[in-house]
N, C-alpha and C positions, 0 to 999 in steps of 0.2 A: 607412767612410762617406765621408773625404774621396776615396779614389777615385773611390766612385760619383758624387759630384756633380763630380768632372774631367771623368769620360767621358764624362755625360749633357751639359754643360757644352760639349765638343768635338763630340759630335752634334747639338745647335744650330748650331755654324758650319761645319760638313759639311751637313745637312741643308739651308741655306738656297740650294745649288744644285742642289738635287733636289728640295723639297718639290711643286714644281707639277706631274708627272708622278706622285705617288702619288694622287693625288684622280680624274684621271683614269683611274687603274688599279684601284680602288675602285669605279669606275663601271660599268667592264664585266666583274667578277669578279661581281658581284650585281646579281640582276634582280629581285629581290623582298625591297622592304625593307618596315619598318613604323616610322611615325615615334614618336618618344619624348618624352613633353611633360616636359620635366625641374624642373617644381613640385614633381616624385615623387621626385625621387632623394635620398638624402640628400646635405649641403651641404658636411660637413669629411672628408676623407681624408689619414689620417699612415702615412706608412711605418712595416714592420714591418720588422725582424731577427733574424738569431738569435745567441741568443749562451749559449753554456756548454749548448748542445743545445737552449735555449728561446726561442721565437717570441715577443721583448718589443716595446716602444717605445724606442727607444734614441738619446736625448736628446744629441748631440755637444755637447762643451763650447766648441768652436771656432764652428760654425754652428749656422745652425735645423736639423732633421728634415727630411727631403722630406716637404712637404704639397699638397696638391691643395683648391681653395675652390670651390664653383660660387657667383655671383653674380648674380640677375637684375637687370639695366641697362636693362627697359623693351624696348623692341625688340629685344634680343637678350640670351641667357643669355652671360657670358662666364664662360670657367675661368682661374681664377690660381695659379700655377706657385710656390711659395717653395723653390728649390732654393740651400741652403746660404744663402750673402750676394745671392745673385739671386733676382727675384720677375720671371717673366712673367707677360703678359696676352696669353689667345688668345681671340677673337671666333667662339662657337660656330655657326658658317653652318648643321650639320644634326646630328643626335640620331637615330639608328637602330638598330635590331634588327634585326640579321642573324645569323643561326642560333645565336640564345641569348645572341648576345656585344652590349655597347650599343658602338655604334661613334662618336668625336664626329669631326666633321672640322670644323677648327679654322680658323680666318686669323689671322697677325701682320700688321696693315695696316702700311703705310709702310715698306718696300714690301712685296708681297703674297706670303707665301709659305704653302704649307696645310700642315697637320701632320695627324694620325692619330693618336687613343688608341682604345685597344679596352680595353674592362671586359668581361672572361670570363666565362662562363657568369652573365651579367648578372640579378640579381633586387632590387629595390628593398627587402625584405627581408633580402637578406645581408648580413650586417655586416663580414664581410673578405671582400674578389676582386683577382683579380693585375689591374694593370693593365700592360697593352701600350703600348710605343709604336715606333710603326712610322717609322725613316726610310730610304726606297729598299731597299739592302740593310744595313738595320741592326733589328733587333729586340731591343727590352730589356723584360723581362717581371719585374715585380715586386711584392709583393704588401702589399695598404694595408686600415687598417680604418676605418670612419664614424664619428663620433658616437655611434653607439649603440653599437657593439664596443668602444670602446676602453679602457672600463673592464674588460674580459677578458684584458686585460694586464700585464703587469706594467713599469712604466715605468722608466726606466735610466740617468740621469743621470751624462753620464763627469765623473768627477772634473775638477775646476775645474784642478789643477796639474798633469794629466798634458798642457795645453794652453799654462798660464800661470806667471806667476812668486809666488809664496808672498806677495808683498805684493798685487798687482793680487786675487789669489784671497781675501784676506780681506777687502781692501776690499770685491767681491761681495758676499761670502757678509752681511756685516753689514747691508748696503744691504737686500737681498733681505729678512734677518729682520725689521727695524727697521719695513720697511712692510706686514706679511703676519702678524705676529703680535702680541700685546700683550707689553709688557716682565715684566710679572711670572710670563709661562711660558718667555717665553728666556732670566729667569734660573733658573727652575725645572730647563729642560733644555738646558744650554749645547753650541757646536756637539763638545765636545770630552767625553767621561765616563772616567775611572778605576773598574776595576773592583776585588775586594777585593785584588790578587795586585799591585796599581799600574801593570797594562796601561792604554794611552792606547787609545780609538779614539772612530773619528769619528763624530758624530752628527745627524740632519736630522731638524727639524720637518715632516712632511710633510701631515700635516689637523690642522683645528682645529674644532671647534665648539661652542657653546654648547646645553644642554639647558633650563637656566633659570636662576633669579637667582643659584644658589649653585653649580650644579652644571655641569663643561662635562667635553671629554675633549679626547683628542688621539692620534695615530699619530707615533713616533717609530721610525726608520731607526735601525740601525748597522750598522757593518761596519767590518772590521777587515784585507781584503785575503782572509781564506780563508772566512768565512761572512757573509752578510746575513741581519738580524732585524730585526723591526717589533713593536711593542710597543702594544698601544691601553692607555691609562691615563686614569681619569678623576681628575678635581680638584675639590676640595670647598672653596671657598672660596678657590681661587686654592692649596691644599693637593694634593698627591699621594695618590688616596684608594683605587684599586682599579686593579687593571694584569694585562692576557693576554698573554702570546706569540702575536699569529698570523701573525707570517712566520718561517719560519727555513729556509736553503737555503744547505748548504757544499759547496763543490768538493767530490769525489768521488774519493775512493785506489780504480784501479778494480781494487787488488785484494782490496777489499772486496766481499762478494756481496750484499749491498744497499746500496740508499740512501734516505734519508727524508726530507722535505722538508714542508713546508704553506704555504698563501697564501689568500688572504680576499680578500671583497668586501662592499661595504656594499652590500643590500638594500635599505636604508630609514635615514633618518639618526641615529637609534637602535639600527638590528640590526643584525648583521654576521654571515654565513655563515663559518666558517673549513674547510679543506678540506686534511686529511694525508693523507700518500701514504707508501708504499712499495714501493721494486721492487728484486726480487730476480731472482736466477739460480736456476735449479732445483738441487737439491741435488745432480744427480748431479754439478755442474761445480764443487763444494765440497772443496777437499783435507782431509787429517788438521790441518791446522792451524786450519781456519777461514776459508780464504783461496781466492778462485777459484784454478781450476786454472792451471798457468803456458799450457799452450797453447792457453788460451782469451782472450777480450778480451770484458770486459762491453758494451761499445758495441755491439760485435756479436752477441753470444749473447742469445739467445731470456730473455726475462724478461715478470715477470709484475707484474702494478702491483696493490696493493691500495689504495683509500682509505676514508676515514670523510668525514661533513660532520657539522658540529655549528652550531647555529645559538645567537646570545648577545645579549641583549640587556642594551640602559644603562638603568637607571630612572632616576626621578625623583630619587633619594637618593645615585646615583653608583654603584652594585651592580651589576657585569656577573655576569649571569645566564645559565644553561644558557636559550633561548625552549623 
């Protein structure tokens, strides 16, 4: 991550001696535009990642996330830029559709240089599209999702010490809980659990919510370096009263022939979809042991994904339920 925001970073002060010849080359490559009233589009855009094969939200502990904001300002929509410790502001001059793609072409006034984003195969409906940004001969193409996608995620917070030093990092982390949660669930689930074996691992409050006077729940994180799990548990009186696994997802021995994983999303602030998976190798790539064959590699070989959705509901009384 801190790459990308060096280079994109460095293609701002490159750019700023070439942007005024890309507007005009914009102009006579397309003779048929159509304008885009941008009240339509949606307004928040976060960079996506991959990481460990899967397309997250990936939260640096150092910086923000590249985000994209559109703003309307009255006589002009302007787009603001938060790349890492830096936030641009560019003054949208035009909004067009050219062959599929939304095209913005931008001004940094004072002094006046144009920029260029392109949003690919452009639909006000889509909830993730790469966007482009064009300077002279430079092209960086990368892909973001809206408001509406970005619960389709799964979100990835780097750890606070692989950035900082173990005192700075618990200051955080206590700041963060103290104002985001009530004190009688973060003594309930502190950031640290023992399990029965007296393994340490780490633990994050990540929802909270109330159902009624007695009854509320919560989603708690752990991880331990080789697996992440998520836990929804409800609380009866400020009490631990019912609790599901629905995240669980460990690095992969890939000379295992499958792998199994699940992950959820809230529906509705009572229900929650959970959704398990497995993928395997077909059997003929299975030696006498149990084990992929050695001259194969599961990243590559042909595999087949099964899943289940089950859908669970909270009641009134704190009971997660099969819906």
């Amino acid at each position: 991550m801190k790459k990308v925001i060096l280079i994109i970073s460095a293609l701002f002060f490159l750019s700023c001696k070439k942007g005024k010849t890309q507007l005009e080359k914009l102009e006579l490559k397309h003779d048929k535009k159509v304008s885009y009233n941008l009240s339509e589009i949606p307004k928040d855009w976060t960079l996506l990642s991959i990481k460990k094969n899967k397309t997250v939200v990936f939260n640096p502990c150092d910086a923000e996330n590249y985000h994209f904001e559109f703003k309307n300002k009255g006589p002009h929509w302007e787009l603001i830029e938060s790349a890492g410790h830096e936030t641009m502001f560019y003054k949208i001059i035009s909004a067009e559709l050219i062959d599929k793609n939304l095209v913005l072409t931008t001004i940094i006034e004072d002094p006046n240089f144009y920029y260029i984003f392109t949003l690919k195969n452009y639909s006000s409906s889509h909830e993730t599209i790469n966007w482009i940004w064009n300077y002279e001969d430079y092209s960086f193409d990368y892909k973001f999702t809206n408001e509406n996608g970005i619960s389709n995620y799964e979100i990835i917070n780097q750890p606070c010490r692989e950035c900082w030093e173990e005192e700075i990092c618990n200051e955080k982390e206590q700041t963060l809980i103290d104002s985001t949660y009530p004190k009688w669930l973060t003594n309930l689930y502190p950031t640290i659990s023992k399990d029965s074996t007296g393994y340490h691992m780490d633990q994050e409050l990540v929802n909270f919510r109330q159902i009624n006077d007695s009854v509320t729940y919560s989603v708690l994180k752990k991880t331990d370096g080789i697996c992440l799990s998520e836990t929804l548990s409800t609380q009866l009186n400020n009490v631990e009263f019912n609790s599901l696994e629905i995240t669980n997802d460990c690095d992969h021995e890939l000379s295992m022939p499958s792998h199994n994983w699940k992950n959820y999303k809230f529906i509705d602030t009572n229900i929650i979809e959970v959704s398990e998976f497995t993928e395997a190798v077909h059997d003929s790539l299975i030696n006498e042991f149990g084990l992929v064959k050695e001259q194969y590699d599961f990243l590559e070989a042909d595999t087949k994904i099964d899943s289940t959705l089950t859908i669970y509901k909270i009641n009134s009384n704190g009971e997660i339920l099969k819906y």
